[in-house]
C-alpha positions as CSV (number, residue, x, y, z in Angstrom):
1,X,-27.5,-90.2,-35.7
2,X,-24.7,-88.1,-35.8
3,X,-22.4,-87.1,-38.3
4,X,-19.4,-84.4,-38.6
5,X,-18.1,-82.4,-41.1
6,X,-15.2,-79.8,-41.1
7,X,-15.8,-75.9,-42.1
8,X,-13.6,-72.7,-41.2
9,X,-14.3,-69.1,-39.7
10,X,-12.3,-66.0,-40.3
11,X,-11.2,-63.6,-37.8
12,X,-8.7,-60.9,-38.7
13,X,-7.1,-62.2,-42.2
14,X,-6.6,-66.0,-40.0
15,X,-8.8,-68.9,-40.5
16,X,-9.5,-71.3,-38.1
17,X,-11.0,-74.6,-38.9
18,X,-14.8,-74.8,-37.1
19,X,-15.9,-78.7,-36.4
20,X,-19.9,-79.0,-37.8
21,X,-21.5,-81.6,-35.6
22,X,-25.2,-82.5,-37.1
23,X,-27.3,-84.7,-34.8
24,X,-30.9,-85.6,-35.9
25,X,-33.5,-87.5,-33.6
26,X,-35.1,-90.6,-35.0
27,X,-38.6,-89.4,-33.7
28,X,-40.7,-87.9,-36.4
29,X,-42.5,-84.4,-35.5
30,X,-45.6,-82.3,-36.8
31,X,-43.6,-79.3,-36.9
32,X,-39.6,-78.7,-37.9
33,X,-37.1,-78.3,-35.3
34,X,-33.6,-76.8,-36.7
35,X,-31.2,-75.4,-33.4
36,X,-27.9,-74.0,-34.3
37,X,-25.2,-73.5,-31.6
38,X,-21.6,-72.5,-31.0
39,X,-22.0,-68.8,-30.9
40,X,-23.7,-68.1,-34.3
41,X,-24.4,-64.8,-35.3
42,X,-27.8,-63.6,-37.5
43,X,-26.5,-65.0,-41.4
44,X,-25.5,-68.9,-39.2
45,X,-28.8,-69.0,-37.7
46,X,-30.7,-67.8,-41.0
47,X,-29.0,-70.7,-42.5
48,X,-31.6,-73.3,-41.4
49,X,-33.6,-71.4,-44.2
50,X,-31.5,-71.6,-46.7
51,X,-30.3,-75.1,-46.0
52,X,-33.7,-76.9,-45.9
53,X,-35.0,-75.3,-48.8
54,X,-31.4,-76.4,-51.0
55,X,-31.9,-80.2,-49.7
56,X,-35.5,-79.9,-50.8
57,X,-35.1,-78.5,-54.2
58,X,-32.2,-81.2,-54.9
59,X,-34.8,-84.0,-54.3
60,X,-33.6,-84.6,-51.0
61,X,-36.8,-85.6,-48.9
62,X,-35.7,-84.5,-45.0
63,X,-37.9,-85.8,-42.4
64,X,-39.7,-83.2,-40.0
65,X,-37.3,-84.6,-37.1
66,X,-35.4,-82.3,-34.6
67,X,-31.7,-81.4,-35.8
68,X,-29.3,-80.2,-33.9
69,X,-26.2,-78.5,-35.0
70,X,-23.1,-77.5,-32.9
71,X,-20.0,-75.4,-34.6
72,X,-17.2,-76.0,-32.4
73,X,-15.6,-74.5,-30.5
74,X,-18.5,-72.8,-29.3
75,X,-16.5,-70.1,-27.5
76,X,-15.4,-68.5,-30.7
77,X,-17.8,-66.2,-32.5
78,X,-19.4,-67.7,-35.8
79,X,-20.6,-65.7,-38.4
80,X,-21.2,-65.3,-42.7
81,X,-23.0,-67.8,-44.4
82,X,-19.9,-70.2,-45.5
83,X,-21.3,-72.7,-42.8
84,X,-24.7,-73.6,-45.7
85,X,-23.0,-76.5,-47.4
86,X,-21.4,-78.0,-44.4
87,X,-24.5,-77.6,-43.1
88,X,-26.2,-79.4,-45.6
89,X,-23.4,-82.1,-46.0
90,X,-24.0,-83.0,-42.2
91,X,-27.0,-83.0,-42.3
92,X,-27.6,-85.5,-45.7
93,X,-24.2,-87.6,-43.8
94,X,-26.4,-88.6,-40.6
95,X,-29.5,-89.4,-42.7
96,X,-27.3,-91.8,-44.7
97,X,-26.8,-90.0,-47.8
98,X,-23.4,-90.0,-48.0
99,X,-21.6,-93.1,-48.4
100,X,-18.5,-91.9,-45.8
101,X,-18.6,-92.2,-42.4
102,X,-16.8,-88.8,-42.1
103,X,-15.7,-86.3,-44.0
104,X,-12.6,-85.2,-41.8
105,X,-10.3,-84.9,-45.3
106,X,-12.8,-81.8,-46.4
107,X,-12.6,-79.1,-45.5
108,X,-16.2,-77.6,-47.0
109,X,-17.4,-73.5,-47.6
110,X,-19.7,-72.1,-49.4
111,X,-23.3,-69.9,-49.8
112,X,-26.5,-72.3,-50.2
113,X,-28.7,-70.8,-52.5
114,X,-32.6,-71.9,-52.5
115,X,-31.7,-73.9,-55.7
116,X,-28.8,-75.9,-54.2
117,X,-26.6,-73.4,-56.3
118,X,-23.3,-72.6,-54.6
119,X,-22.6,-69.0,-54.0
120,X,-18.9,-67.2,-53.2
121,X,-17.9,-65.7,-49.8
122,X,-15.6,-64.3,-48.5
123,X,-12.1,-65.4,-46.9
124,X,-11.3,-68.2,-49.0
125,X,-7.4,-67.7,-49.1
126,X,-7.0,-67.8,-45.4
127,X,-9.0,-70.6,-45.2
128,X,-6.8,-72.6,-47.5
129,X,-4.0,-71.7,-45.8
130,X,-5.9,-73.2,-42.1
131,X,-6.4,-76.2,-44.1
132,X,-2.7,-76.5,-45.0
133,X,-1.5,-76.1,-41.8
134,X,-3.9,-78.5,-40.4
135,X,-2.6,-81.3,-43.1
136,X,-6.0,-81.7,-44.4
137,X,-5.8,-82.3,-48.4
138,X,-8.8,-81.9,-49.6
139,X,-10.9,-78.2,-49.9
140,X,-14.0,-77.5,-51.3
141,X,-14.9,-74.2,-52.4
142,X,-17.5,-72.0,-54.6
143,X,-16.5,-72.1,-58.1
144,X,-15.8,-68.2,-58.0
145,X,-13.4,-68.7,-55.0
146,X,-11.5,-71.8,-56.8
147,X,-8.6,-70.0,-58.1
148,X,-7.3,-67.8,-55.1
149,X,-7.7,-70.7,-52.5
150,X,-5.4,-72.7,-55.5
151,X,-2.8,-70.5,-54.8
152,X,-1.9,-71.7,-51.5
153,X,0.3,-75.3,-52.5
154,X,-0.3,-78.9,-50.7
155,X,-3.9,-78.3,-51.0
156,X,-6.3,-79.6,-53.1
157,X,-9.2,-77.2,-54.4
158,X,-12.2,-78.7,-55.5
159,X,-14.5,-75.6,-57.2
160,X,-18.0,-76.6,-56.9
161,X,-21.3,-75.1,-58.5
162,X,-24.0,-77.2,-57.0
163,X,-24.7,-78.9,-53.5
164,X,-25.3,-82.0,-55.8
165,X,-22.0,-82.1,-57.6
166,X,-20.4,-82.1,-53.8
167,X,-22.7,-84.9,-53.2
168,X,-21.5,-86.5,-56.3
169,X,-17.7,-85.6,-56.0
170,X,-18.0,-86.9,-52.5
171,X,-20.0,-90.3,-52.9
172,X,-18.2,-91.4,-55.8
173,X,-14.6,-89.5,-56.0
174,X,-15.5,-88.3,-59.4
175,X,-17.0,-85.3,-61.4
176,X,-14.8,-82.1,-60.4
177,X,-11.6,-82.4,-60.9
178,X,-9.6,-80.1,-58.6
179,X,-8.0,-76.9,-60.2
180,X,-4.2,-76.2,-60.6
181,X,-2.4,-72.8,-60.9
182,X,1.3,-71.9,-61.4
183,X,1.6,-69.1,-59.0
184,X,5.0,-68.8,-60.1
185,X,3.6,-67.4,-63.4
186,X,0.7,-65.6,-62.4
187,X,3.3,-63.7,-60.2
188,X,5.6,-63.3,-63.2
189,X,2.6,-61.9,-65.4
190,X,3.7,-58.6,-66.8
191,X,2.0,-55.4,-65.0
192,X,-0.1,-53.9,-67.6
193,X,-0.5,-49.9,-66.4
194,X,-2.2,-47.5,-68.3
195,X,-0.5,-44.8,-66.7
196,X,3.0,-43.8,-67.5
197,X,5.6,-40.6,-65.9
198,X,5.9,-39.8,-69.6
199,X,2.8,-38.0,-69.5
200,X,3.6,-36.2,-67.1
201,X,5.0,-32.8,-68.4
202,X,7.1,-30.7,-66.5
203,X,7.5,-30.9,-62.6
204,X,10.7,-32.2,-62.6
205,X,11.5,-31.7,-58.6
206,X,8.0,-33.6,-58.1
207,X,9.2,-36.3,-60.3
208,X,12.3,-36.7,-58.1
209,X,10.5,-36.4,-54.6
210,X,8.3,-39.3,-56.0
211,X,11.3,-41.4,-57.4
212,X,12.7,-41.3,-53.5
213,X,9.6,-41.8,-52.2
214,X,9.3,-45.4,-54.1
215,X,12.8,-45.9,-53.5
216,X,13.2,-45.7,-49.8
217,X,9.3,-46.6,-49.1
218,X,8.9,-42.8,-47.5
219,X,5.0,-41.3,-47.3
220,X,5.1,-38.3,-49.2
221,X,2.8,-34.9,-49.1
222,X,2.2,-33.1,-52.6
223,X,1.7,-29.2,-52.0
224,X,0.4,-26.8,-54.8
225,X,-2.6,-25.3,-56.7
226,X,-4.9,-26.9,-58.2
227,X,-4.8,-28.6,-61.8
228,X,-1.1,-28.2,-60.9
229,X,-1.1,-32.3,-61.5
230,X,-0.6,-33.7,-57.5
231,X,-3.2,-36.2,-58.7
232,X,-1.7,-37.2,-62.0
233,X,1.3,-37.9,-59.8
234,X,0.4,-39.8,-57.5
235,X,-1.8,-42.4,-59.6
236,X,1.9,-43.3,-60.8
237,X,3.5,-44.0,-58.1
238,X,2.2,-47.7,-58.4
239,X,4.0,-47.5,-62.2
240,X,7.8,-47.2,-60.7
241,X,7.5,-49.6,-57.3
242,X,9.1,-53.0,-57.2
243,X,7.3,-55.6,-58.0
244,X,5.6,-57.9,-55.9
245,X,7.2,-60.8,-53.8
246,X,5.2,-63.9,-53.5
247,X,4.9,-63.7,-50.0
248,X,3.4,-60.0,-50.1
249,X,1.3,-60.7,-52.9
250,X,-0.1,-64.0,-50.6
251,X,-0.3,-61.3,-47.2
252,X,-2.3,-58.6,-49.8
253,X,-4.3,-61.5,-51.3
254,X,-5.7,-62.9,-47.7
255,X,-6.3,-59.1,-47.1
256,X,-8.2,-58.3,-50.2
257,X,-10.7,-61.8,-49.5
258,X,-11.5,-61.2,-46.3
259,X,-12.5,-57.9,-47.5
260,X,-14.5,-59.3,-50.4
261,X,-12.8,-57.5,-52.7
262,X,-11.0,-59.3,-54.6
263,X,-11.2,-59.8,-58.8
264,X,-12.2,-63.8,-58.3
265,X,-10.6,-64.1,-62.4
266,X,-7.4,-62.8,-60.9
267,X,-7.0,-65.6,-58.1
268,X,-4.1,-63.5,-56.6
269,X,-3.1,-59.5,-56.2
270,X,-0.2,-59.7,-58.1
271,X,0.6,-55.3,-58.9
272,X,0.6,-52.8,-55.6
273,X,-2.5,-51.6,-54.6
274,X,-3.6,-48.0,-55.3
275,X,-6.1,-47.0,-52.7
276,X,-7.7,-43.2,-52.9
277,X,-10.6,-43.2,-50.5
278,X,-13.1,-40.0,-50.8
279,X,-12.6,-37.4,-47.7
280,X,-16.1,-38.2,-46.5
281,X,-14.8,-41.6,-45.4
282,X,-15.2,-42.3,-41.6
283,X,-12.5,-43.6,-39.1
284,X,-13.7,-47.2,-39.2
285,X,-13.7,-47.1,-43.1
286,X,-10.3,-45.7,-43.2
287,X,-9.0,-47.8,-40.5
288,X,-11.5,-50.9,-40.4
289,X,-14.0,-52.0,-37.9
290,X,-17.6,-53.1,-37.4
291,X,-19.2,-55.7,-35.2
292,X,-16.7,-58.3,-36.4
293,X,-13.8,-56.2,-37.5
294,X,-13.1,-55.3,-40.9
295,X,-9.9,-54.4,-42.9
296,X,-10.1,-50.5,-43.8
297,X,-8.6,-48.3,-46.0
298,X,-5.1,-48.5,-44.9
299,X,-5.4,-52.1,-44.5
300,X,-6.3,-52.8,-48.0
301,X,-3.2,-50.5,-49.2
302,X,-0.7,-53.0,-47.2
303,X,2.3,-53.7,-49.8
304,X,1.0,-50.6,-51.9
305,X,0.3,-46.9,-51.8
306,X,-2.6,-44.9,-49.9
307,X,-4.0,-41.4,-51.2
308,X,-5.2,-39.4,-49.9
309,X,-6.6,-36.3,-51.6
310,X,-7.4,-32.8,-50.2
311,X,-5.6,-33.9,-47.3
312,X,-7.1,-30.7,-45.3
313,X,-10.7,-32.0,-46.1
314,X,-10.8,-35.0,-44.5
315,X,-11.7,-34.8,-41.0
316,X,-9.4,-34.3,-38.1
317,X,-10.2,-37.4,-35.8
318,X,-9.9,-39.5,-39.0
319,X,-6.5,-38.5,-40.1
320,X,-5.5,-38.8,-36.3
321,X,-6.3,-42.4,-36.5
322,X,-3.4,-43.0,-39.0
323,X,-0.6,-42.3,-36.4
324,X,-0.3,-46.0,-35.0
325,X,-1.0,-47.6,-38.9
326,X,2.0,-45.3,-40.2
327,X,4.2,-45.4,-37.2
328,X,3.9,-49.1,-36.3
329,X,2.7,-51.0,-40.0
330,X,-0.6,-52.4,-37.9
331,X,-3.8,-52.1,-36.8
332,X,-5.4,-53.0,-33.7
333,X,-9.0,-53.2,-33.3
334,X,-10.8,-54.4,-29.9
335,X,-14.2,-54.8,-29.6
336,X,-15.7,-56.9,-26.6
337,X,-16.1,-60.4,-28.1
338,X,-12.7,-60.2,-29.8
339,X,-9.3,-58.1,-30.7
340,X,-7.9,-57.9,-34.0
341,X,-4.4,-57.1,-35.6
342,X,-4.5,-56.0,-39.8
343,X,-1.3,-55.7,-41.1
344,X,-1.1,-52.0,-42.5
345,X,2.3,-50.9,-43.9
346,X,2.0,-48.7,-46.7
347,X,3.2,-45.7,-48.5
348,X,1.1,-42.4,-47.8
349,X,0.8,-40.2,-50.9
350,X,-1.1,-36.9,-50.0
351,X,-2.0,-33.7,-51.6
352,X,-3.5,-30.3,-50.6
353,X,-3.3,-27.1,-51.6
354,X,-1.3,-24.5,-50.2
355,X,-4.2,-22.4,-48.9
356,X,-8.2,-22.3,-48.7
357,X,-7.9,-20.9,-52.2
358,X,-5.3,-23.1,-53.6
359,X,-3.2,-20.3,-54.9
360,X,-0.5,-19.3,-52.6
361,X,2.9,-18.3,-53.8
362,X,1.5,-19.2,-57.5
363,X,3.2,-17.5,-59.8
364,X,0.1,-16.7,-62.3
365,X,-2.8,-16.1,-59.7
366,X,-3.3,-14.0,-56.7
367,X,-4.1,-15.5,-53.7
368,X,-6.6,-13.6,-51.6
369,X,-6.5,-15.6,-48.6
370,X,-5.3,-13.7,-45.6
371,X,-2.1,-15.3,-43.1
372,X,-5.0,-16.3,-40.2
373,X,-6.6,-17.8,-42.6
374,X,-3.7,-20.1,-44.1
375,X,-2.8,-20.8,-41.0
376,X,-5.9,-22.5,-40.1
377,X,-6.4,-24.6,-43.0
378,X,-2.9,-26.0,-42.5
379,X,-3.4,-26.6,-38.8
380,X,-6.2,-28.6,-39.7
381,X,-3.2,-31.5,-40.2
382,X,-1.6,-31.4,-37.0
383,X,1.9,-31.4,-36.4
384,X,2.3,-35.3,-35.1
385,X,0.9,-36.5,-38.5
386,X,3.2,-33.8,-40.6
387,X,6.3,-35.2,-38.4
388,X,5.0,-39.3,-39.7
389,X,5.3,-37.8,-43.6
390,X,9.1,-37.8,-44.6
391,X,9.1,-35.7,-47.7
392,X,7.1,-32.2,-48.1
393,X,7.4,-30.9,-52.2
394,X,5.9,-28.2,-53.8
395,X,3.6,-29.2,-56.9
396,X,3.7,-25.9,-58.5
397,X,1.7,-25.1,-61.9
398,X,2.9,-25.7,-65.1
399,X,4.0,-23.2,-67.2
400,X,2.7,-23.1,-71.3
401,X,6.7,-24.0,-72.1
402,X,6.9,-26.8,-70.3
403,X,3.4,-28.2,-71.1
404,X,3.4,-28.0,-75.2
405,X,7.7,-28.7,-75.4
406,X,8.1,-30.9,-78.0
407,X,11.2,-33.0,-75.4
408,X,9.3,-36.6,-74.7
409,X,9.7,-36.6,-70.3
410,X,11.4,-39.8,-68.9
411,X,9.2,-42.8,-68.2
412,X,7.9,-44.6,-65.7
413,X,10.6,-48.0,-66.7
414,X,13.6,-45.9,-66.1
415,X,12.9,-44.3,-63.1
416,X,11.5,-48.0,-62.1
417,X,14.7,-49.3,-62.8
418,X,16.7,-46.8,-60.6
419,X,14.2,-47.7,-57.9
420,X,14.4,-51.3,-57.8
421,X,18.4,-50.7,-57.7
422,X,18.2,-48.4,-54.6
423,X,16.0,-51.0,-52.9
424,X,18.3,-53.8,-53.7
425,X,21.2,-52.0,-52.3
426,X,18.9,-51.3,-49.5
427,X,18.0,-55.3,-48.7
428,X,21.6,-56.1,-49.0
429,X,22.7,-53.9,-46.3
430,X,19.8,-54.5,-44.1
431,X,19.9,-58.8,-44.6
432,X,24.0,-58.4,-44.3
433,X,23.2,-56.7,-40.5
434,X,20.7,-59.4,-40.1
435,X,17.7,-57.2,-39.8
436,X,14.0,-58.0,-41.2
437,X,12.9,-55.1,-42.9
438,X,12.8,-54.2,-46.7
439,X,13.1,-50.5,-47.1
440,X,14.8,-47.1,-45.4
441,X,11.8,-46.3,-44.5
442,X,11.3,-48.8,-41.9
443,X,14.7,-48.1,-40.2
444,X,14.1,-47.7,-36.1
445,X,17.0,-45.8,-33.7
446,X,19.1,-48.1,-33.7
447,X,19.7,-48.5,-37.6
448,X,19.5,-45.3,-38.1
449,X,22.7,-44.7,-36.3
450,X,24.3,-48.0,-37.7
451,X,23.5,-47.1,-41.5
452,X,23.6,-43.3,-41.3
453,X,26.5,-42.0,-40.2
454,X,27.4,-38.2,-40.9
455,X,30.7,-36.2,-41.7
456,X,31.6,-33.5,-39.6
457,X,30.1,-31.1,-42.5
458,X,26.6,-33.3,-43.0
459,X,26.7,-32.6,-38.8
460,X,27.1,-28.9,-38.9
461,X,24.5,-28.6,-42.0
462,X,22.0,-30.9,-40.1
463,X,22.4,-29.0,-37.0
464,X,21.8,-25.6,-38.5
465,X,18.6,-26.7,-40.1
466,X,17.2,-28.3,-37.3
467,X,17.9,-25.0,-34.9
468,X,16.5,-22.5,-37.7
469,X,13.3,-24.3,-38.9
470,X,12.5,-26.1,-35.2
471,X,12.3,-29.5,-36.7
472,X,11.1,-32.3,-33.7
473,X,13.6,-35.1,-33.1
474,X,11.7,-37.7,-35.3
475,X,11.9,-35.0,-38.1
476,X,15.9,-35.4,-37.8
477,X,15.2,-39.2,-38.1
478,X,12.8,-38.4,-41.1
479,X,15.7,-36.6,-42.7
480,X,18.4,-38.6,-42.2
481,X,16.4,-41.8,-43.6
482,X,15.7,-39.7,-46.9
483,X,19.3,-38.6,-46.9
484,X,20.0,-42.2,-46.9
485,X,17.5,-43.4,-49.6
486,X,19.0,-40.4,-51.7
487,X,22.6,-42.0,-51.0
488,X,21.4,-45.2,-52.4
489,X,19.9,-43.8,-55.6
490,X,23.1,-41.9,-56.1
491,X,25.2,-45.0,-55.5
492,X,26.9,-43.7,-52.7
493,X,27.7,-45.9,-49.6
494,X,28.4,-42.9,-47.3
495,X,26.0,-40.0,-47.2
496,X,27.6,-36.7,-48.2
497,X,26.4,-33.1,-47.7
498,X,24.1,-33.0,-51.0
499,X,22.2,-35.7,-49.5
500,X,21.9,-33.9,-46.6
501,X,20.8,-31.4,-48.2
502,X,18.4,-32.4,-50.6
503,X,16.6,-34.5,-47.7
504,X,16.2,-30.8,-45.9
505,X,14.6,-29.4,-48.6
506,X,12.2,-32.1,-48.5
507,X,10.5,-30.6,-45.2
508,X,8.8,-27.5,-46.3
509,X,6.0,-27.8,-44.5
510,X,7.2,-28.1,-40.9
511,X,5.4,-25.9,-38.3
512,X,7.5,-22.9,-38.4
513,X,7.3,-22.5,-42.1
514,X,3.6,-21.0,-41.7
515,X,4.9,-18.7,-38.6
């Protein structure tokens, strides 16, 4: 007897939907016989386990016949343990326990626990999305996974706790009812940050560096001793972005499942990501990898921000890894059975201090750190990576003044407000020239020279500061997008000499600085 159900596997942040063929012999024998095929990895072929012990413990009396189960195609990889309740659907459907004939309207994921309980994995999102485009309706999912698979419209999401109330749902068309969410207001919720600029005293010039940072989308590097608050800045960068756009929300949600990271009460990533991975992370962690790829680091800051602390710290060959993520928004990842693409655009906040000490140039502290020595801490972030980070500022330490004055610092909504007008100033230029990115930031050649033209006087001052500090060619473009971002805070449609200027200043850290 055979009998077919309709499951889905995960590769990258894409679904695609996996047929579950489940053939069982008539003839009774003395010992079990369970084969799984279609390329199923160690947690697909462990399912047998799992599976017979759920249809046991449900009441379900299975016959010691030989089953035979094929997840097609079989040239793709299979692996997790969302196959279990297929699995176990297939396997009741050629037995005669369900009433259907098929179940090609379900599509069916989840865990099997020993029970028949129904457990969460990951890659739900995606999978509803696979379902959508395949014009199936109907999805059935782990209770835990219910709401961000709900998100995704012209699908219906059935959350299930038990292999019996899928039996149930299915045999009779009642029980679970499916679940409905209003993604327009879960998007509209309110960010709730517990961080604000106000707290931040003093380190005005930082504050600005970060505003056109957020404005323009630019990856920025923080530069000063420590306690001199690079962290505190950073954590609120998140506090003065634009809000989220369904559509990148949905892109950081998928990201975030496949992970198996995401807040399951949440349903959908609806603020920026913050990520701030320690400096003993590896190059697959920060990047992504494994067997059957993962999203890393820079993956799971897509749409958001990236920190990286003590950038000096981390090691050279993993910071080297960033140069494609940074420079081209992706990451590909080959292994032998299979190549991957993450998406991987996001904002770079760094910090370091100036020297092995921290104290260089600080005002209150001597630095005892001799020029060899400085120069090989800062070569330990080589000058290709320094080029991909558009603004350079100096954190320096706060003086008693500035810390205990009684003046209350501006906060995080205003300088929120300036940003989201820069970018929408930004979006109306670029969607007016008909091209498809958001932000300065992302500007190739060939906008560059269409949305940053220079005065003869912006010429001459951007000329002399490339010959005296020996800035590389995509430092000039580096410069003239910040000029540009700074142009749109300002208001200004043409970009004057200030802009210029300020921009420049922004590059403190070039290679000749530490000559």
């Amino acid at each position: 007897m055979l009998f077919k159900t309709l499951s889905a596997a995960v590769y990258g942040i894409d679904a695609n939907i996996i047929d579950v063929e489940v053939d069982v012999s008539g003839i009774k024998l003395e010992k079990d016989s369970f084969v799984t095929v279609g390329l199923p990895d160690a947690s697909v072929r462990e399912s047998r386990e799992r599976v017979r012990s759920a249809l046991k413990n449900c009441g379900y009396d299975i016959p010691t016949t030989h089953i035979t189960i094929n997840l097609a195609p079989a040239d793709l990889k299979k692996e997790g343990s969302g196959f279990d309740l297929p699995m176990a659907l297939g396997i009741l459907g050629a037995y005669g326990g369900i009433n259907k004939q098929t179940l090609d309207d379900f599509v069916i994921v989840g865990e099997l626990s020993l029970d028949g309980g129904i457990r969460p994995v990951r890659g739900v999102l995606p999978i509803a999305v696979a379902a959508r485009a395949r014009k199936i309706q109907n999805l059935l999912v782990p209770e835990e996974n219910a709401r961000e698979a709900a998100v995704v419209e012209g699908v219906k999401v059935y959350p299930m706790r038990s292999l019996m109330d899928v039996v149930h749902l299915i045999n009779t068309g009642n029980g679970t009812a499916p679940i409905e969410i209003d993604t327009s207001k879960l998007i509209a919720q309110t960010e709730q940050f517990s961080v604000d600029f106000k707290d931040v005293r003093g380190q005005h010039t930082a504050k600005r560096a970060m505003e056109v940072a957020c404005a323009g989308g630019h990856n920025i590097l923080m530069i000063g001793p420590p306690g001199g608050g690079k962290t505190m800045l950073a954590k609120r960068m998140p506090t003065i972005l634009p809000p989220f756009t369904f559509e990148e929300a949905l892109e950081t949600t998928k990201i975030h499942s496949v992970a198996g990271v995401l807040d399951a009460r949440a349903g959908l990533v609806n603020s920026r990501p913050f990520r701030s991975p320690h400096h003993t992370i590896s190059d697959a962690g920060l990047i992504g990898g494994g067997a059957v790829p993962r999203p890393g680091e820079v993956s799971l800051a897509h749409n958001g921000v990236l920190f990286l602390d003590e950038l000096p710290e981390f090691p050279r060959n993993v910071l080297e890894v960033m140069r494609q993520p940074l420079e081209d928004g992706t990451v590909s990842i080959a292994r032998a059975s299979m190549s991957l693409t993450f998406p991987a655009r996001f904002m770079l906040a760094a910090a370091m201090n100036p020297c092995p000490c921290g104290f260089f140039n600080d005002r209150t502290r001597e630095c005892h750190c001799t020029p060899p020595m400085i120069q090989r801490y800062i070569a330990k972030i080589s000058g290709p990576l320094l080029d991909r980070i558009d603004i350079h500022i100096d954190v320096p330490a706060v003086n008693y003044k500035e810390l205990r004055g009684g003046a209350s610092p501006e906060g995080s909504t205003q300088i929120r407000d300036r940003v989201m007008r820069a970018r929408e100033t930004q979006l109306k230029r670029l969607r007016a020239a008909g091209e498809k990115i958001y932000s300065n930031a992302q500007m190739g050649t060939r906008q560059i020279r269409q949305f940053c033209e220079l005065s003869a006087d912006c010429e001459h001052l951007l000329e002399r500061a490339i010959t005296q500090q020996g800035l590389s060619a995509r430092a000039h473009d580096r410069i003239l997008k910040v000029a540009r971002t700074v142009a749109d805070l300002e208001g200004d449609a043409q970009i004057q000499t200030k802009h210029i200027a300020e921009a420049i200043q922004y590059r403190t850290l070039d290679r000749t600085y530490w000559a």
